[in-house]
N, C-alpha and C positions, 0 to 999 in steps of 0.2 A: 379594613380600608374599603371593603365592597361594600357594608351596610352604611359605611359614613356617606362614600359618594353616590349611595341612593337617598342618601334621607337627603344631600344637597341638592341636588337634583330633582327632587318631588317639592323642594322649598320654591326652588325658580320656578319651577311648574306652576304651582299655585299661584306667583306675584305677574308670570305672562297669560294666565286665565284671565285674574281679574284684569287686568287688564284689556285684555282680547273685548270682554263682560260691556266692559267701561265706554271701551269704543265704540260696542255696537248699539248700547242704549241710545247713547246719542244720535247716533244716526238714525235709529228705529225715530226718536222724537221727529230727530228733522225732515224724514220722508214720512211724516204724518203729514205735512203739506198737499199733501194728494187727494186726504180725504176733502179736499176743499171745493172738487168737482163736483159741479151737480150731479145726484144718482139719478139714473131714469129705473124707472121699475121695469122690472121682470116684466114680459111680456109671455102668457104659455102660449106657445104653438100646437096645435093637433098633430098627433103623429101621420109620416106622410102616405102616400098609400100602398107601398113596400110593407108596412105594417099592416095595415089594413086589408090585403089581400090573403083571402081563406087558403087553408090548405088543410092535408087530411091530417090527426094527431091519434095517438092510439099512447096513452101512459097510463099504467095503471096504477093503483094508490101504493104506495109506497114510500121509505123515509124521505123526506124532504131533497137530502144531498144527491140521491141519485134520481129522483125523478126530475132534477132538476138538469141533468147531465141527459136524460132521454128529452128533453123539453131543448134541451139547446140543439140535439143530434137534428129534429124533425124539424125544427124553428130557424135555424141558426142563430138565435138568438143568442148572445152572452152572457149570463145573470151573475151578475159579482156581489157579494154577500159574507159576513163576518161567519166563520164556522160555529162560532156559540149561536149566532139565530137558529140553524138550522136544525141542531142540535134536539135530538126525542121529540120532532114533529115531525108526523105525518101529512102528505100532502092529498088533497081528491083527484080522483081518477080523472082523465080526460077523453075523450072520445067521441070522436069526428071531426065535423069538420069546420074550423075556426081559422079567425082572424091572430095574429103572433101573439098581439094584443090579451085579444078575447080567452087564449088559452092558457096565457099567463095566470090571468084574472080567475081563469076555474080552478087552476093548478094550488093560486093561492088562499082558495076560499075558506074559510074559517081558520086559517094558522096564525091570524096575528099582524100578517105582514102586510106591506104597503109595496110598493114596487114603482119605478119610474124610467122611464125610458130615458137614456143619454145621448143615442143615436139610435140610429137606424136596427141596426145586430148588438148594442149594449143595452144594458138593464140595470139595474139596482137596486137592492131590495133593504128595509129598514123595518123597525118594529112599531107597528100603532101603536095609541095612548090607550084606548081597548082593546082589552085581551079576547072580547069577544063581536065576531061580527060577520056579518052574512058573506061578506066578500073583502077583496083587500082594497085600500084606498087607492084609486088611480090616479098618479100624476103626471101631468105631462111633461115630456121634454121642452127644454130650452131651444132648442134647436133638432131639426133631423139632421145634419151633417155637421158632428165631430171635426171634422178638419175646419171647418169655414167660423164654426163657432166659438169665440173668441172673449169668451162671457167667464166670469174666475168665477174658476172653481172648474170650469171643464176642461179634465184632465185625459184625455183619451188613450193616450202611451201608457198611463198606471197601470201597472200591472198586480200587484198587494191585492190578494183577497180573489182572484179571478181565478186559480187554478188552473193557469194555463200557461203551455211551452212558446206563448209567441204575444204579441202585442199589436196593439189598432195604429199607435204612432207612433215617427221618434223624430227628432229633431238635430240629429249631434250632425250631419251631413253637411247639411245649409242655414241652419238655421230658421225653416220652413219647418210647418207640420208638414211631414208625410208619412205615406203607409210606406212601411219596408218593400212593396215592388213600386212604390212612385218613385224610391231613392234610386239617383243613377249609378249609384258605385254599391260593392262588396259590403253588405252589412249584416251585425249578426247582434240579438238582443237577448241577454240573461234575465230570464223572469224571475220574481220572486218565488216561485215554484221551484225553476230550475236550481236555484240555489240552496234551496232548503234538503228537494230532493237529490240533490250530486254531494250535498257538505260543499261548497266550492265559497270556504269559509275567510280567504286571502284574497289577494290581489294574487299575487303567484299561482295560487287555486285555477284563477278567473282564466290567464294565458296557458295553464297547460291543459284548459277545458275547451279553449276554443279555435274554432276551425283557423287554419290559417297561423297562429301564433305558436311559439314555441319558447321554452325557456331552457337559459341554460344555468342553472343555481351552483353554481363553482366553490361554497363557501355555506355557512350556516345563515347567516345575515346578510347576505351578498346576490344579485345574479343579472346575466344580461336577459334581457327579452327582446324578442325578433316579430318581425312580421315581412313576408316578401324578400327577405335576403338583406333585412335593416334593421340596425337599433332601432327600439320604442323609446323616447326620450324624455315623454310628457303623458300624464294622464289628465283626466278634466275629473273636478267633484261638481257637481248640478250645471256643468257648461262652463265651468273656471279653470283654467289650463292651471296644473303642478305639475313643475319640472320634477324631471328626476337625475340627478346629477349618480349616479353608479360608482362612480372612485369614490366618492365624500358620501356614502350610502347614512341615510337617515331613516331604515326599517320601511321605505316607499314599499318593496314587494309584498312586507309582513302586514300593510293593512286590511284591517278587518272589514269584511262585506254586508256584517249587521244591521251597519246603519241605511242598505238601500233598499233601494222599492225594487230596482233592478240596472243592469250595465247593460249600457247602448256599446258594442263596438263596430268603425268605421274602418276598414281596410284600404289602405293607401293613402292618398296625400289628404291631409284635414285645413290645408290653407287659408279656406274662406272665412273658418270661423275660427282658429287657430293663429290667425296673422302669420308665423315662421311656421310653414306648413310642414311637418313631420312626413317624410316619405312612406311611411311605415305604416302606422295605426296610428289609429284617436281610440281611448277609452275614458268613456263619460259614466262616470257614476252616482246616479240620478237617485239622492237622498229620500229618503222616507216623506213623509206629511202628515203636520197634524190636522188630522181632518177629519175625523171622528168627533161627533156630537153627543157620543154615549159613551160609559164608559166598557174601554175593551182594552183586555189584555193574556198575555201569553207570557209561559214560563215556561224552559225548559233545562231541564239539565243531563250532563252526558259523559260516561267514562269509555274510558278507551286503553290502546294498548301503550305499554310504558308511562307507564302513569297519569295519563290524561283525565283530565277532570274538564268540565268548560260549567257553567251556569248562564243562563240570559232570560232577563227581563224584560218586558216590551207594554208599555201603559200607554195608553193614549185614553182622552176625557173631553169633555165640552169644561171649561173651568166656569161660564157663566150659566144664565139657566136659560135661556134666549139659545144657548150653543155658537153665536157667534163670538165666544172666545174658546179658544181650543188650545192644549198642550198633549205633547208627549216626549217619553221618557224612554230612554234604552241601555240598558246598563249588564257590559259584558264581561265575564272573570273567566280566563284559563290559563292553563298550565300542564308541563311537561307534554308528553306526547312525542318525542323527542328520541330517536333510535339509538342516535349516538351514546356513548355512555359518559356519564359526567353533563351532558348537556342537557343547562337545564332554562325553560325558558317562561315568564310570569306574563300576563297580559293584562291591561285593564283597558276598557274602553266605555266611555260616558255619552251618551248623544241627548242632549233638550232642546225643544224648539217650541214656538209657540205662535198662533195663526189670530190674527185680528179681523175679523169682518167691521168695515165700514160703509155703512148704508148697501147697496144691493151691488155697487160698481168697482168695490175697491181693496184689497186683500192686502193686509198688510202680518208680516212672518219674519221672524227673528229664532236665533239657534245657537249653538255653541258646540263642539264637539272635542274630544281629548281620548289622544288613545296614548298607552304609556307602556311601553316593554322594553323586560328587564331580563336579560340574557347572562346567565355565570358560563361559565369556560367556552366561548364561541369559540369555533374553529376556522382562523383565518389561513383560509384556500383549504387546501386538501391534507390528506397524508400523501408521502410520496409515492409515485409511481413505479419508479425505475429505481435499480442497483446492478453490480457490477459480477458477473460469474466469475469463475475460477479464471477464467483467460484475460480476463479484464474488459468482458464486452458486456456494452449495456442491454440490459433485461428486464420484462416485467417482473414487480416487483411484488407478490403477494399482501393482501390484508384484508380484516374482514369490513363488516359494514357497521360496524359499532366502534370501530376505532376514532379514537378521539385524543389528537397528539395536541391539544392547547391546555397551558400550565394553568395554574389550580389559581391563581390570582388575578387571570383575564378574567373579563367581562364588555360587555357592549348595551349601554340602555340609550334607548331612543324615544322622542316623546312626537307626538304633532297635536297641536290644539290649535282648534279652527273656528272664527265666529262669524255670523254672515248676517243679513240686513235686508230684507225684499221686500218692496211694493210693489205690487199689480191694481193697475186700474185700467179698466173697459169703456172707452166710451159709448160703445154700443156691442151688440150682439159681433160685430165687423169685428172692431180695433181695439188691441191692448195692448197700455205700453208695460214696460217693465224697467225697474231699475235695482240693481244689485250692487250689494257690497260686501266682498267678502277679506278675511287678514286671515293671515293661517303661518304658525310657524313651527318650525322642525328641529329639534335639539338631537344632536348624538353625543353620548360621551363614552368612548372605548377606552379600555388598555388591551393590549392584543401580542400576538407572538406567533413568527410563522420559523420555527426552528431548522425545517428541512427545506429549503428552496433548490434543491438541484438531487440527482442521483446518493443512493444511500451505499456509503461503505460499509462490506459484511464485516469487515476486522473491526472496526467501530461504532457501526451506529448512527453514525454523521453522514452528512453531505458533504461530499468534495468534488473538484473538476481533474482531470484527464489534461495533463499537460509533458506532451512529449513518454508519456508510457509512465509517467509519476502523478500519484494520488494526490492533489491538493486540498486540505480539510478545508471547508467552506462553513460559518455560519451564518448562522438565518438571523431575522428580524425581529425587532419590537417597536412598540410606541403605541402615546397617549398621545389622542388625537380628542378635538372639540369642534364639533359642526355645528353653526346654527346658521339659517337661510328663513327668512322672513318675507312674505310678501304681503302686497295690497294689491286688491281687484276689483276696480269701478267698472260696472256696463250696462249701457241702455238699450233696450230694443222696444221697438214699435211694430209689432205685426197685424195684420189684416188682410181683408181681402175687398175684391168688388167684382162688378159685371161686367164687359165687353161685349157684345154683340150674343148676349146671354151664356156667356162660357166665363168660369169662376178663376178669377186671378189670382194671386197671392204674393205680396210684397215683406219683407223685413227691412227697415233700415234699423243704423246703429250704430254706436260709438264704444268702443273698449279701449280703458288705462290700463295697465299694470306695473308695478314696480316689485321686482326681485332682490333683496342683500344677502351675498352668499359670503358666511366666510367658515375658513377651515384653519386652524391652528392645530398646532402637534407636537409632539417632543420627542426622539428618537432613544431609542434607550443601548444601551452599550452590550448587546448579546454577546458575550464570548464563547467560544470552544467548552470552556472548561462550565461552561452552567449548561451549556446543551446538553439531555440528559440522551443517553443511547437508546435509540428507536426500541431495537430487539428487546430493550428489557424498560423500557417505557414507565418515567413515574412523573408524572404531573406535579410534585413537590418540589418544584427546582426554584432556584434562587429569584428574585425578582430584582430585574437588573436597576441598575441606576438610568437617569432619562434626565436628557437634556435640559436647559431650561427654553420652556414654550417659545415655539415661533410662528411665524404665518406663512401657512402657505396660498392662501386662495380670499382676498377681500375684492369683491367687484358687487356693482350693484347695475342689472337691466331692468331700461327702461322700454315700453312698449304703449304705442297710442295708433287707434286705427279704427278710422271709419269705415261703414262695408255697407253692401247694399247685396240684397238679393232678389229673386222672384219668381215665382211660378207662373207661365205664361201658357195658357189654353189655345192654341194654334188651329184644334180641331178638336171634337166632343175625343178623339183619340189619339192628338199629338200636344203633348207638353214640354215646353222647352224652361230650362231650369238653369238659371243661369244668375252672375252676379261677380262684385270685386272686392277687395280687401285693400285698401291704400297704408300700406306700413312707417309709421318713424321707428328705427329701432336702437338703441345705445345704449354700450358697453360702457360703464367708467370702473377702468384696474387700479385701486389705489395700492395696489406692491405691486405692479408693472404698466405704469402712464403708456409707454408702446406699444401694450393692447386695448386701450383705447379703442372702439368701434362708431361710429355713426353710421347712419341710412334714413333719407329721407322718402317718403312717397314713394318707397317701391309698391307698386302692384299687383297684386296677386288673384289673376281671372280664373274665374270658374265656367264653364256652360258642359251643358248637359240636355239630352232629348230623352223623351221616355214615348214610347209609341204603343197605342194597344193594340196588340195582335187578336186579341177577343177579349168579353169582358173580364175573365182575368189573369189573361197574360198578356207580357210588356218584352218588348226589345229594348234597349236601355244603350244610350255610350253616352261618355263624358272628357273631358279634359282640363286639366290644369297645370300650371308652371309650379315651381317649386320653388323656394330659397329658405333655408337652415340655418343659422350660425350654430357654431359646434362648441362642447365644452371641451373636447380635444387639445392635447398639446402635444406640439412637435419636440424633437431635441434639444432644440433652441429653449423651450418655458415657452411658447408663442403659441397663440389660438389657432388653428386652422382655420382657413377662409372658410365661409357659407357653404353648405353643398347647396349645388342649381342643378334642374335636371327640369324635365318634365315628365307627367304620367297620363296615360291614354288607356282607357278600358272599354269594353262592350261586354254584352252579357244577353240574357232572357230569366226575367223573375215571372212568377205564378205565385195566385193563389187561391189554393183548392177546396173542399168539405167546407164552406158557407165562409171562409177566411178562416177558419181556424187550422191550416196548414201552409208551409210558404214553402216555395223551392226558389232558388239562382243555379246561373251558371254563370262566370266569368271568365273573360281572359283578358289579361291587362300585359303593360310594357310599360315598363322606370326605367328612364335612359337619366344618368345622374354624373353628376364627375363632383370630384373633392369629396371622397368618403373617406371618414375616417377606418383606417385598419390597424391594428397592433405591428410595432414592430420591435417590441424588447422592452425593457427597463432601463434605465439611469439612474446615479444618487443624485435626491432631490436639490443636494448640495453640492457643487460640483469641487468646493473644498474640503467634502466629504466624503471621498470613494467609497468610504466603508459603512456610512450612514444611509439612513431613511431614504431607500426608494420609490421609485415613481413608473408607471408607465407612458410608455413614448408610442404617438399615434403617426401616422402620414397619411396623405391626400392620396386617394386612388382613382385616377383620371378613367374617364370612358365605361363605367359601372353601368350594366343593362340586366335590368332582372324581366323575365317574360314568364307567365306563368298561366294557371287555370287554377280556379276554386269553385267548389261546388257544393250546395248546400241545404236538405230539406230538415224542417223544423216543425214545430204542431203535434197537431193530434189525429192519428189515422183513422180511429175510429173514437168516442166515447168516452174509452176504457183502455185505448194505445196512444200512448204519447211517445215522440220520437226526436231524436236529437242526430243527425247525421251528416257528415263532413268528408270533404277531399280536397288537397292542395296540394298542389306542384310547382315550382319553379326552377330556371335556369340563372343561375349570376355569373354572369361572364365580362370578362375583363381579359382583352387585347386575346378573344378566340380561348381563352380555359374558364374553367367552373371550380377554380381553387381559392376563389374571393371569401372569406366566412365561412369557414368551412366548421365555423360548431353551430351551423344553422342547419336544420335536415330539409334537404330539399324536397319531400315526398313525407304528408302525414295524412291520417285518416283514424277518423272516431264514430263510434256508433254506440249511446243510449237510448234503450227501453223504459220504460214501461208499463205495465199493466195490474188493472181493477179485475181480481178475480170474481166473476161470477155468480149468481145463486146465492148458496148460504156462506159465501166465502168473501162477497162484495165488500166486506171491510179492507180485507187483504190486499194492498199494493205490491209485485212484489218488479224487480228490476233488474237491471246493470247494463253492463258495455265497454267496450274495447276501446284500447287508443294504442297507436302504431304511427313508427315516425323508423324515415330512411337512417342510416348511418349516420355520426358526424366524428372527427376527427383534428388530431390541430398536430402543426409539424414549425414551429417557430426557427428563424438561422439562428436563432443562439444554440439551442436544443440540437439543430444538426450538424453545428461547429464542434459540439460536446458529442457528438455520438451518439446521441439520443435516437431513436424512431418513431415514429409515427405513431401519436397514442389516438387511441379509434374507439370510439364505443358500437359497436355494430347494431345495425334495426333491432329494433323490438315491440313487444306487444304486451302491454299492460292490459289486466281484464278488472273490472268494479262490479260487486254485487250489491244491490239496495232490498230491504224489506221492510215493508211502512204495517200497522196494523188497529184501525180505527176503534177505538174502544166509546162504552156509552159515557154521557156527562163529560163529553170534549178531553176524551183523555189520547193519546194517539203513543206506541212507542216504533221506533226506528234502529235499524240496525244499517250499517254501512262495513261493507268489506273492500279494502283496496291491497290491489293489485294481490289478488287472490290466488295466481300461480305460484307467488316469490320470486319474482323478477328479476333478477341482480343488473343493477343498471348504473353506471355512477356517469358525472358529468366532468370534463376535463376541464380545468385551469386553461386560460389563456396563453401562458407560456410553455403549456404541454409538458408537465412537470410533475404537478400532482393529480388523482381523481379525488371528485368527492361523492362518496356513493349515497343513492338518493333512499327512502323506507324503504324496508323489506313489507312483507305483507303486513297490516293492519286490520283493526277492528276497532270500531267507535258504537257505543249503544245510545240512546236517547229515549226523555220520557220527554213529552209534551203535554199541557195542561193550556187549554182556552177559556179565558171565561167572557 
């Protein structure tokens, strides 16, 4: 039955691809209309005299990679470069005293390479059409400032190929290019470095790597994610909000991070460009590019502990011989890895996209994406916690971290295939518009069984409740459940800039549609007593219950439409004011409950923000804005909780130091919020079903104030030290206590290394770093009606070892160790019932191959 309902399942898969396929040719043909503007040509500008100012340089000849790494130290230069260029060349010595320019030009004399200036402190380096020659071809930059320039193809935030812990831009904030200390709020950007060298290979990866987030994975296939003392409820892929609905889970956590160039995260409310502004976080996952004119590619494969195996592919090409058509290709296979026993878990993931140049002004890019995992015996929630001592009082409950109480004929596969649609066209070096479309949809199909839902009897084996000093056997749950949620995402923007009284402005206007259809079906299955098999002697062979016939539980479809405007406004060569609105329609239509029914028209959602240079590179930074949610929440009633509103207020001071190649913040911010949702128990989903298919029950919790600090430095200290460092703290308090979400830790902190050995060791990277988070805990009234206690996972300190090792002919291998003490750490169930204990130590190896 498991291999039937995957081959049915990879059958839909195929006919929602081509489709997905279908849709977005069309649209690629119809936004060919663009190419209809007149091109102006390219214009080269000289670099400006930031460049051209001498300074002293002392490199001596050596391979390519690290003389280029001493040219960036003395220069601040950036030189971004595919690792097979650099690959068994030797570069010339330098010495004295030169222009950034001029020492590039010696550095790269006779290797082949050509070099161009992107900005000011960017580079990039490509291979002549003679392999032999006195010097390297100089080209000029399109522009000296990156931010103002607005010309496709200048990508300044990329980070792919740069080697480096930090980035020039990012956009997820406002919708604005800016540098991470021009952003007014808490931000934090995963390079494609960072990811390669942490593994931070999920989405789940992403949040327990980064400052300020935390997860709480309750479940194999399951988990909530926090930020500031609040669900995360939405992530974005290239600036396109995906909801994450958590009860009706579609493997949202388990997405793979292969396909990006890198994740922008914004801490706090993301309203402006967000429309229903998330109190919590924004996570923007800013997709790869084809944009390579040569052909390059990478291979790596990698085993690990518990069976792990991974392979990945990564091609990109010019497909014309002009190079202005480009494709690339990424295609990713793993499996097992998995501590638990019996759990076993498959992954595929596909990414193709392809980039059109028309005439010099107009970029046109089409893609497809499909990731597909396929899960045998998930474990829905935990094993249990608690059982009952000789006296009859409730106790923890011993088990190891391999325990795996789901029956031998669950399963849960989940698919999301995504296709998308872009033109960019520049009408000048100023102004580019953009228009995007993207469809993405998400299939789940479980059968699943949570046998132990309350305290374990030692005479039995089972779960019962405590009624009046007598045992009540209690069983647990089943059902076959089908998710699909579907959406569409239209958006235009227009960015540019201009002059004011010669101080550089910066405007976005813009329009964003979207439409959501979520629906959830399920069938509840008839677990009895007599199939529950007994914990103590535990055998996954048990009967597979009978299951209602399918019903719905969840068909609604959101719509959203919202113009917005933003701007960067120059007040003073060192006061910028950052400001702008979001005008919301938003609607709910419940076709299984017309009473939840939502409209909103033209609400508005303000943003402003100052940024002040305190010297030239540090900023004092505050911002504010209003907030409004609708929740997926339901009361006991089946009813949606109303919207949370609140507003959030933050100040801080960012830097950035060693030439930009290091960043520091500090923040302190205040979310004053009412209408949160909070757990308060389960109901059957059927209320003519007491003993069927449950659900959990949320309420509104009035007067929610979270107040916090976060602190942050990123970059590179020296060279050869690269550093990743983090502190967060907050308070959530509600009517005077801090017992609001309490599986949220209010107090985390992480620190990764690394470092480029030396001499004759310079190939050898070697690493790691610590992460530590306060206590969390959960004490539910059902659990303390029952006798239960307070299940608490107390602080801890996870440690991570990395060792990189550069071999010749672009060979490189990797080792990764986590959590290298043995940790024992497990995460609590929401109703404080079961834990689900997180890896014990691990080892993953890796070869990597560049060509």
């Amino acid at each position: 039955m498991h291999a039937g309902a995957n081959l049915h399942m990879t059958h839909s898969l195929y006919r929602q691809s081509a489709f997905v396929v279908r849709r977005c040719a069309f649209l690629l043909l119809a936004s060919s209309c663009l190419s209809g503007f007149t091109p102006r040509a390219a214009q080269a500008e000289s670099t400006e005299a930031s460049q051209a100012k001498t300074k002293p340089f002392s490199i001596p000849a050596q391979p390519l990679k690290s003389a280029l790494r001493h040219y960036f130290e003395q220069s601040g230069v950036q030189v971004a470069y595919p690792t097979a260029d650099a690959a068994n060349i030797n570069s010339t010595a330098v010495s004295g005293q030169f222009s950034a320019s001029a020492a590039l030009s010696q550095l790269l004399a006779g290797t082949g390479l050509s070099y161009s200036f992107t900005a000011p402190h960017s580079a990039t380096l490509t291979k002549t059409t003679n392999a032999i020659t006195l010097g390297p071809v100089r080209v000029a930059g399109t522009n000296t400032d990156p931010m103002t320039d607005w010309s496709v193809g200048n990508e300044p935030g990329r980070t792919e190929g740069t080697h480096s812990y930090t980035t020039g831009a990012m956009s997820t904030a406002t919708g604005l290019r800016l540098s991470i200390r021009q952003t007014p709020q808490s931000v934090t950007v995963l390079t494609r470095q960072q990811l390669d060298d942490r593994r931070i290979n999920s989405f789940a990866d992403v949040v327990r790597t980064t400052n300020g987030l935390s997860i709480n994975q309750y479940e194999s296939n399951r988990g909530s994610i926090y930020s500031r003392g609040f669900k995360i409820q939405n992530y974005l892929i290239d600036g396109v909000q995906t909801l994450i609905n958590e009860q009706w889970s579609a493997g949202e956590i388990m997405s793979d991070t292969v396909l990006y160039d890198r994740i922008e995260i914004l801490r706090g409310a993301g309203g402006l460009m967000n429309g229903s502004g998330d109190p919590s976080a924004m996570i923007n996952m800013v997709r790869k590019r084809a944009d390579s004119k040569k052909l390059r590619a990478t291979v790596t494969a990698e085993g690990g502990s518990w069976s792990h195996f991974r392979t990945t592919g990564d091609i990109s090409s010019a497909v014309s011989k002009n190079g202005k058509t480009r494709a690339r290709f990424v295609a990713d296979y793993q499996q097992g890895g998995n501590a638990l026993k019996r759990l076993d878990t498959k992954q595929y993931t596909l990414f193709a996209t392809m980039e059109q140049d028309i005439g010099e002004n107009t970029l046109l890019s089409a893609g497809v994406s499909y990731q597909n995992t396929l899960t045998a015996h998930p474990q829905w929630g935990g094993v249990p916690a608690w059982t009952a001592d000789e006296s009859g009082n409730i106790v923890r409950r011993p088990s190891t971290r391999r325990d795996n109480v789901a029956p031998d004929w669950s399963y849960w596969n989940t698919s999301y295939a995504n296709a998308f649609v872009r033109a960019e066209h520049n009408f000048s070096r100023n102004w580019r518009a953009t228009l995007n479309y993207s469809l993405g949809e998400r299939r789940s199909k479980s059968k699943i069984a949570l046998f132990y839902p309350y305290p374990i009897d030692p005479d039995t084996g089972q779960s019962f409740m405590s009624f009046y000093g007598f045992k009540i056997p209690v069983s647990g749950y089943s059902g076959r459940y089908f998710v699909r949620n579907s959406k569409n995402d239209v958006d235009f923007k227009l960015n540019g800039h201009f002059k004011v009284f010669g101080l550089n402005q910066e405007v976005v206007v813009g329009y964003e549609w979207w439409r959501e259809h979520m629906v959830a079906n399920g069938a509840p299955g008839n677990t009895t007593l007599a199939a529950t098999p007994d914990i103590n002697a535990f055998t996954p062979h048990t009967p597979e219950p009978k299951f209602v016939t399918r019903g719905n539980y969840i068909n609604n479809v959101t719509t959203q439409s919202a113009p917005f405007i933003a701007g960067k406004f120059s007040l003073h060569q060192r006061v910028n004011l950052i400001t702008g609105t979001r005008a919301v329609n938003y609607d709910v239509s419940d076709y299984k409950n017309r009473t939840n029914n939502y409209t909103m028209k033209y609400r508005f959602v303000p943003y402003v923000g100052l940024v002040v240079d305190l010297q030239k590179n540090i900023s004092a930074y505050g911002s504010y804005t209003t907030i409004f949610n609708p929740q997926n929440y339901r009361d006991a009633n089946n009813k949606l909780l109303a919207p949370i509103q609140g507003n959030t207020a933050e100040v801080g001071i960012k830097g950035e130091f060693l030439r930009k190649r290091l960043n520091f913040s500090l923040a302190f911010y205040r979310m004053k919020q009412a209408n949160v949702a909070q757990y308060q128990g389960r109901v059957p989903e059927d209320a003519a079903n007491p003993n069927g298919l449950q659900r959990s029950v949320y309420g509104g919790v009035p007067g929610v104030t979270s107040r916090g600090i976060e602190a942050e430095i990123t970059g590179e200290i020296t060279k050869t030290l690269h550093i990743v460092a983090g502190y967060s703290q907050f308070i959530l308090t509600h009517t005077g206590t801090d017992a609001v979400n309490s599986l949220i830790p209010r107090k985390q902190a992480n620190l990764f290394l690394t470092y480029q050995m030396p001499g004759a060791l310079h190939n050898l990277t070697v690493g790691g770093g610590l992460r530590w988070q306060s206590r969390i805990y959960e004490e539910q009234p059902t659990a303390i009606a029952l006798g239960v206690p307070r299940l608490t996972q107390k602080a801890y300190m996870v440690g991570d070892v990395f060792l990189r090792y550069d071999f010749p002919q672009n060979w490189s291998a990797q080792l990764n160790i986590n959590n290298i003490a043995d940790t024992k750490i497990f995460s609590p169930t929401e109703d404080g019932m079961q834990v689900y204990w997180q890896n014990p130590r691990s080892a993953q190896f890796q070869i990597r191959k560049t060509f």
